[in-house]
C-alpha positions as CSV (number, residue, x, y, z in Angstrom):
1,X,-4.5,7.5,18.1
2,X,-5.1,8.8,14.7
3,X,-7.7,11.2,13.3
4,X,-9.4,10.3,9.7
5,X,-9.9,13.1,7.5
6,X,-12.4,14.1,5.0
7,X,-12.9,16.5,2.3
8,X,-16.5,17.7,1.3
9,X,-15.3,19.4,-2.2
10,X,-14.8,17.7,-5.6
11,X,-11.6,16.5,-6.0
12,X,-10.7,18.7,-8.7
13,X,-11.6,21.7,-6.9
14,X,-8.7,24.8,-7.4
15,X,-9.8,26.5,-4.0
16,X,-7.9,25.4,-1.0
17,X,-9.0,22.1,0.9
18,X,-11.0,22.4,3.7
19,X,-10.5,19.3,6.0
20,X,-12.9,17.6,8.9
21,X,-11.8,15.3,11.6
22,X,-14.2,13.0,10.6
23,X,-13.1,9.8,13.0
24,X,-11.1,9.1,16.0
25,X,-9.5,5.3,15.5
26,X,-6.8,3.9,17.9
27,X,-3.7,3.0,16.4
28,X,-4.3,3.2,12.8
29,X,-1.1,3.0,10.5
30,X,-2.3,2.6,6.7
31,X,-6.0,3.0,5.1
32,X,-7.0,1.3,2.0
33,X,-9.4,2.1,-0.3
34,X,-12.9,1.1,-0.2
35,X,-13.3,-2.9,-0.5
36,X,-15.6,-4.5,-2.8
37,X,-19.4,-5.3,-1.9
38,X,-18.3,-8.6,-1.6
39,X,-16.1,-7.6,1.6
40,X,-18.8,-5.4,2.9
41,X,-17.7,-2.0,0.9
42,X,-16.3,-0.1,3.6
43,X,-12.8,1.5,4.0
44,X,-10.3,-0.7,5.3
45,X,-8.1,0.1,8.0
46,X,-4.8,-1.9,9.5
47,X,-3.9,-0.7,13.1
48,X,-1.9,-2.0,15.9
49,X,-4.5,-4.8,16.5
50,X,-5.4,-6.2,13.3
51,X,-7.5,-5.4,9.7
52,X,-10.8,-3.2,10.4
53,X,-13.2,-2.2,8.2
54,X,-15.0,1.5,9.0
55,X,-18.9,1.6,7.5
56,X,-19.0,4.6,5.2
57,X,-22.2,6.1,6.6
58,X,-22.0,5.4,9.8
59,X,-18.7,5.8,10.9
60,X,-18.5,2.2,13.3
61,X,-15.4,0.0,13.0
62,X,-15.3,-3.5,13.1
63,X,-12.6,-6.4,13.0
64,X,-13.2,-8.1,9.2
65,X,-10.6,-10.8,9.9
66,X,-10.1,-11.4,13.3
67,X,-7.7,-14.5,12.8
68,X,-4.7,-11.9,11.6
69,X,-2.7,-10.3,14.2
70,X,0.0,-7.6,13.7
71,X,3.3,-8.7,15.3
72,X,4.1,-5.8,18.4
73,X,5.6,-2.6,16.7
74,X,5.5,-3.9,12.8
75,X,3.7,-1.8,10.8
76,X,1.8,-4.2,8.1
77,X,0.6,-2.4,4.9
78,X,-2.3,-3.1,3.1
79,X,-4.0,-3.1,-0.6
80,X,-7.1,-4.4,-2.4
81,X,-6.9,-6.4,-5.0
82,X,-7.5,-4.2,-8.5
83,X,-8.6,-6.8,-10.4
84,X,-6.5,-5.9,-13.4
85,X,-5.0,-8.9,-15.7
86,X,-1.1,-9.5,-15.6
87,X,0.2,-9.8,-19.0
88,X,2.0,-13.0,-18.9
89,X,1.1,-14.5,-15.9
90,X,-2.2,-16.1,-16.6
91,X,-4.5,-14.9,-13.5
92,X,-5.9,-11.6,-12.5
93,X,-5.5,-10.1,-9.3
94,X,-9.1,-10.8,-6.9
95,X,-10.7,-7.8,-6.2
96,X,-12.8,-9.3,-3.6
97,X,-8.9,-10.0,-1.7
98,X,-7.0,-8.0,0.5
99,X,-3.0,-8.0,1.0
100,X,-1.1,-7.3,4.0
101,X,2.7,-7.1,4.8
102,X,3.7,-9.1,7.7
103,X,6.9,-8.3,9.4
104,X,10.0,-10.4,9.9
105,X,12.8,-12.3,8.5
106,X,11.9,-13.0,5.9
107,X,8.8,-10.2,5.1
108,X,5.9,-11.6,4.2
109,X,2.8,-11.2,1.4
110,X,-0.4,-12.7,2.7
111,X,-3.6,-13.0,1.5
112,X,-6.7,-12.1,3.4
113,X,-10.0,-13.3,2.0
114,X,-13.1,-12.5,4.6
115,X,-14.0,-13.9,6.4
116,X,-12.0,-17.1,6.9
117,X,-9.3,-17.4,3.9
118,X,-5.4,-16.7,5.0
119,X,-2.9,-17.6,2.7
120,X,1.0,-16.7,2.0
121,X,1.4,-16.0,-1.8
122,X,4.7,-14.7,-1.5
123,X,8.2,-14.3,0.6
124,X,10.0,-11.0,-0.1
125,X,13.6,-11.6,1.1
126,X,17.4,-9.7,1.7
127,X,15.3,-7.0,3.1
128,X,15.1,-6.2,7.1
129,X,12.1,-4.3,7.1
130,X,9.3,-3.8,4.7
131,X,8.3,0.0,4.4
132,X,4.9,-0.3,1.9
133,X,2.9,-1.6,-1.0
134,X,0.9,-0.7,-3.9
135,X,-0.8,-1.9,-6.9
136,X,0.4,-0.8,-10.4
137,X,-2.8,0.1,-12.2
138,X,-1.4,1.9,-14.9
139,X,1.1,-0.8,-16.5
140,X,4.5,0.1,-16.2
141,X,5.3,-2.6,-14.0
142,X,2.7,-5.0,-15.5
143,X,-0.1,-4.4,-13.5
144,X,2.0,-6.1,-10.4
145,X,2.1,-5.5,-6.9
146,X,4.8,-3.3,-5.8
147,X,6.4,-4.1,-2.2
148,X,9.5,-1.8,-0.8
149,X,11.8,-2.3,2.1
150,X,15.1,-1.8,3.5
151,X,18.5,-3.1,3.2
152,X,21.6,-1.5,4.1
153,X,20.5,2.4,4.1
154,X,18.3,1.6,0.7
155,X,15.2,0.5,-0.3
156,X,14.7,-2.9,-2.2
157,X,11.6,-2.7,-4.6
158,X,10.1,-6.1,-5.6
159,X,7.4,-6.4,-8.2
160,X,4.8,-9.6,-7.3
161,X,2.3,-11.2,-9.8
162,X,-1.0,-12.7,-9.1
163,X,1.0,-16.4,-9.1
164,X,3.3,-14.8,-6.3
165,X,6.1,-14.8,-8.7
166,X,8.8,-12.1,-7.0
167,X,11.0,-10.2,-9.7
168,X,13.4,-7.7,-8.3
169,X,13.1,-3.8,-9.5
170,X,16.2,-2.5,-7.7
171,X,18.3,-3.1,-5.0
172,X,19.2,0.8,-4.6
173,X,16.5,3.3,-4.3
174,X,16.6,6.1,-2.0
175,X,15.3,5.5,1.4
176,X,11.3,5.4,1.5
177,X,8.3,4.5,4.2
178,X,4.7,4.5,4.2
179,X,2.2,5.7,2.2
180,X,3.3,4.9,-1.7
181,X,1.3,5.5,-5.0
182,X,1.9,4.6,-9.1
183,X,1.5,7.7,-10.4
184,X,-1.3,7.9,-13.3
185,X,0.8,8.3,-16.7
186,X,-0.3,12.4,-16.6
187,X,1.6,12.9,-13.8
188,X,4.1,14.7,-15.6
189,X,7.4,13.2,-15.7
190,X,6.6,10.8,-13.3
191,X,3.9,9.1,-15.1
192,X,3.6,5.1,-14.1
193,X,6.3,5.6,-11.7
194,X,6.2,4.3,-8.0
195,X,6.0,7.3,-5.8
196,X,7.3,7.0,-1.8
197,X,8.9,9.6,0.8
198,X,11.5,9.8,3.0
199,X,9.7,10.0,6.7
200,X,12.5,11.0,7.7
201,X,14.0,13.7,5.4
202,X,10.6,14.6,3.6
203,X,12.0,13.6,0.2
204,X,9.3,13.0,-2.5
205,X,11.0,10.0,-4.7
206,X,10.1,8.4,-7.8
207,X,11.2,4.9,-8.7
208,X,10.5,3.7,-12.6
209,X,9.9,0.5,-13.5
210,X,13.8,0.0,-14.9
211,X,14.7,0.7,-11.5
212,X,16.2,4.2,-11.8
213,X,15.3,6.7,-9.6
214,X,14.5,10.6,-8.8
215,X,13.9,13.1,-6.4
216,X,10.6,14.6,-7.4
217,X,10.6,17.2,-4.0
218,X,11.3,18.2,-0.9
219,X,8.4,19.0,0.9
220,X,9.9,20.5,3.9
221,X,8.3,18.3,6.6
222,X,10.5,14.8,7.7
């Protein structure tokens, strides 16, 4: 089970956040932001059973693609598609798509588009688990999708372009799972860099788009 959680105050707010259990969902493991009104505009969820989609006013939840299945125990991120242009590739990335991580050997990049489109843009190998995705907005890493996972007690980072073109960022970054971000280039330091934690140590780490990488924090929670 997992509760969502919403905040009534602006997002800018400097007082301190005052939090609702909004929604009780079974076995939800990543959200996504809300899809496009071509998808139906709600906010997407992947759980244990496969990709929902959670109506914004009224709270229900509802399968969006009921052809995709989770395999038992994976964990299978997912993004919308931004939208955004990548510089060199020729295509733009479809807003009106989502992408989920599907475990095995090798991991896997599909392509969801509701209701009835599955298809397998790219293969993301040498890794034996995947541990999260997102979308570059900013352009560091040329407006491409970001995928992490694990090889050997590190994290492999691949960048993937709207062609499914895989280009390796690093073979070596610190160990990181779940929720991951591209920081907004005013985030200090850290500007266009992918940020991830440790689940397990609750290390904050950036990773740059030359591959280096830096603790950011230590929040205190693994």
């Amino acid at each position: 089970m997992a509760w969502l959680l919403s905040s009534g105050i602006p997002a800018l707010a400097k007082g301190p956040l005052q939090w609702d259990q909004w929604r009780l969902v079974p076995g939800v493991f990543d959200v996504a932001a809300p899809a496009s009104p071509a998808v139906g505009g709600g906010i997407l969820l992947e759980t244990d059973r496969g990709l929902n989609q959670m109506d914004p006013v009224t709270g229900s939840v509802g399968f969006i693609f009921s052809a995709f299945r989770p395999d038992p125990g994976g964990e299978e991120y997912l993004a919308v598609g931004t939208g955004l242009s990548v510089p060199g590739a020729g295509c733009r990335w479809d807003p009106n798509s989502v992408f989920v991580l599907k475990s095995g050997v090798p991991a896997t990049l599909l392509t969801i588009h509701p209701p009835a489109d599955l298809a397998m843009p790219a293969q993301v190998p040498g890794v034996e688990t995947i541990s999260g995705m997102a979308f570059d907005r900013w352009g560091r890493f040329g407006n491409r999708l970001l995928v992490a996972g694990t090889h050997a007690g590190s994290s492999i980072v691949v960048a993937v372009d709207c062609n499914g073109k895989v280009t390796r960022v690093t073979n070596s970054a610190p160990l990181m799972e779940g929720g991951m971000e591209v920081a907004p280039p005013t985030f200090g330091p850290y500007g266009g860099a992918l940020i991830g934690a440790d689940e397990t140590t609750g290390r904050i780490i950036a990773i740059r788009a030359d591959g280096t990488s830096q603790r950011v924090a230590i929040n205190g929670l693994p």
